[in-house]
matplotlib code that plots the C-alpha trace (Angstrom):
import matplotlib.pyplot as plt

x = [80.4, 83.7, 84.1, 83.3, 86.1, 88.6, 86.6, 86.8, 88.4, 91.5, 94.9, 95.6, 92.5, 92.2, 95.7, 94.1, 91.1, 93.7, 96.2, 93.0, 91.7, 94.6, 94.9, 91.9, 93.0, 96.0, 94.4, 91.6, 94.6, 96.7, 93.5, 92.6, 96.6, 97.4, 94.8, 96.1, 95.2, 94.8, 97.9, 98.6, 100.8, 101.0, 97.3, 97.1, 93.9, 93.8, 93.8, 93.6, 94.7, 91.1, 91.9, 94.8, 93.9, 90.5, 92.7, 95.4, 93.0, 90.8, 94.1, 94.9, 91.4, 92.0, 95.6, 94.5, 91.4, 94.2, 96.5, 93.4, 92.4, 95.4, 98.3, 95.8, 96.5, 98.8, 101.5, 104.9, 106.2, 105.5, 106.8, 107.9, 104.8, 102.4, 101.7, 101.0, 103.0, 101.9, 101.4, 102.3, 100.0, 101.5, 98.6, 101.0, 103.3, 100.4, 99.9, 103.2, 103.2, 99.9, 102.1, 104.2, 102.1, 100.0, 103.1, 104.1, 100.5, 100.6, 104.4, 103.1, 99.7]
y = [-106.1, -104.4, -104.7, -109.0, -109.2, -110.6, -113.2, -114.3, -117.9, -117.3, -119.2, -119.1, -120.2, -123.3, -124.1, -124.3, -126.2, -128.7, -128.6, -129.3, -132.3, -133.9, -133.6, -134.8, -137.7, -138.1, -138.2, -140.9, -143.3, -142.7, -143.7, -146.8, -147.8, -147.1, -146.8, -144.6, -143.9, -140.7, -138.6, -136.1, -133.3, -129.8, -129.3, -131.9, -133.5, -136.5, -135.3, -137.4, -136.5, -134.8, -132.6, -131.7, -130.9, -129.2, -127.4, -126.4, -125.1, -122.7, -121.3, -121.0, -118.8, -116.4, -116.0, -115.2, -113.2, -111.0, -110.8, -109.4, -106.8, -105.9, -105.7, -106.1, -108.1, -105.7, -107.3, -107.8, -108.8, -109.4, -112.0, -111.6, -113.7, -112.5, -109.2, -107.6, -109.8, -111.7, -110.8, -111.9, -110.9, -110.7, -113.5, -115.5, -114.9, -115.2, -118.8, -119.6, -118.9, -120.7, -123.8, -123.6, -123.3, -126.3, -128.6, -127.4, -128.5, -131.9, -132.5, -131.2, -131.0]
z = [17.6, 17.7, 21.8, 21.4, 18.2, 20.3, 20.9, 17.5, 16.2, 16.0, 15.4, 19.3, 19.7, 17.5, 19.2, 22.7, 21.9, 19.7, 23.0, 25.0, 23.0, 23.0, 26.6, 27.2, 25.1, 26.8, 30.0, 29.2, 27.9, 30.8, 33.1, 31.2, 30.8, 34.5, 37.0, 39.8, 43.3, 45.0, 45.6, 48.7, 47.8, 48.8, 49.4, 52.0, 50.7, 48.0, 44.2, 40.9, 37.6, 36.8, 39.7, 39.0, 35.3, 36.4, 39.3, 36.2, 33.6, 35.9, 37.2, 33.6, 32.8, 36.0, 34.5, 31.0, 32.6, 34.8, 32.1, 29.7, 32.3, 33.5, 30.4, 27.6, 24.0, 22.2, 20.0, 21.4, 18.1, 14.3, 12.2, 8.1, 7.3, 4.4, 3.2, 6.5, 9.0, 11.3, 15.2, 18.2, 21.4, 24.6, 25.7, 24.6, 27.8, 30.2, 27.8, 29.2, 32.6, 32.7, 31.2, 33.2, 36.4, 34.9, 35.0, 38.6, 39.8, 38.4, 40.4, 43.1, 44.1]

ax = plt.figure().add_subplot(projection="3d")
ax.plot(x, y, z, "-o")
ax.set_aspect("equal")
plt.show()
């Protein structure tokens, strides 16, 4: 059980699903408020929003995947909060980048 505890619900966890839902939700209003037509961007070839967002998040799992495998979880910082202190995982960087990445592929792709 020890080698699957990171796998366990967590606080950045919850805030991805949460981030993911709403989305999601965002998404489904923006395509019943304004229909849209296929763009061309970078790719050459005729994306939607669903593209880009499917496009976005498995970019975002290789990232975090990488970032697992190759600089690990360890905690870049810890915050004054409760008893122990609370944590911060350098996951959070790769969380970023894959952010930031995310908004790049919906200008551009």
């Amino acid at each position: 059980m020890e080698n699957i505890a990171w796998m366990a619900w967590t606080l950045p966890t919850a805030i991805f699903f949460a981030l993911l839902a709403a989305t999601l939700g965002a998404m489904t209003w923006l395509a019943i408020a304004y229909p849209e037509a296929e763009r061309v961007g970078v790719l050459r070839i005729p994306t939607t929003r669903g593209d880009r967002l499917f496009i976005s998040l498995v970019l975002a799992a290789v990232i975090h995947l990488l970032w697992i495998g190759l600089v690990g979880t360890d905690a870049i910082a810890t915050l004054p909060i409760g008893e122990d202190g609370f944590e911060i995982s350098s996951l959070w960087l790769a969380t970023a980048i894959s952010l930031g990445l995310a908004v790049l592929i919906f200008r551009t792709v």
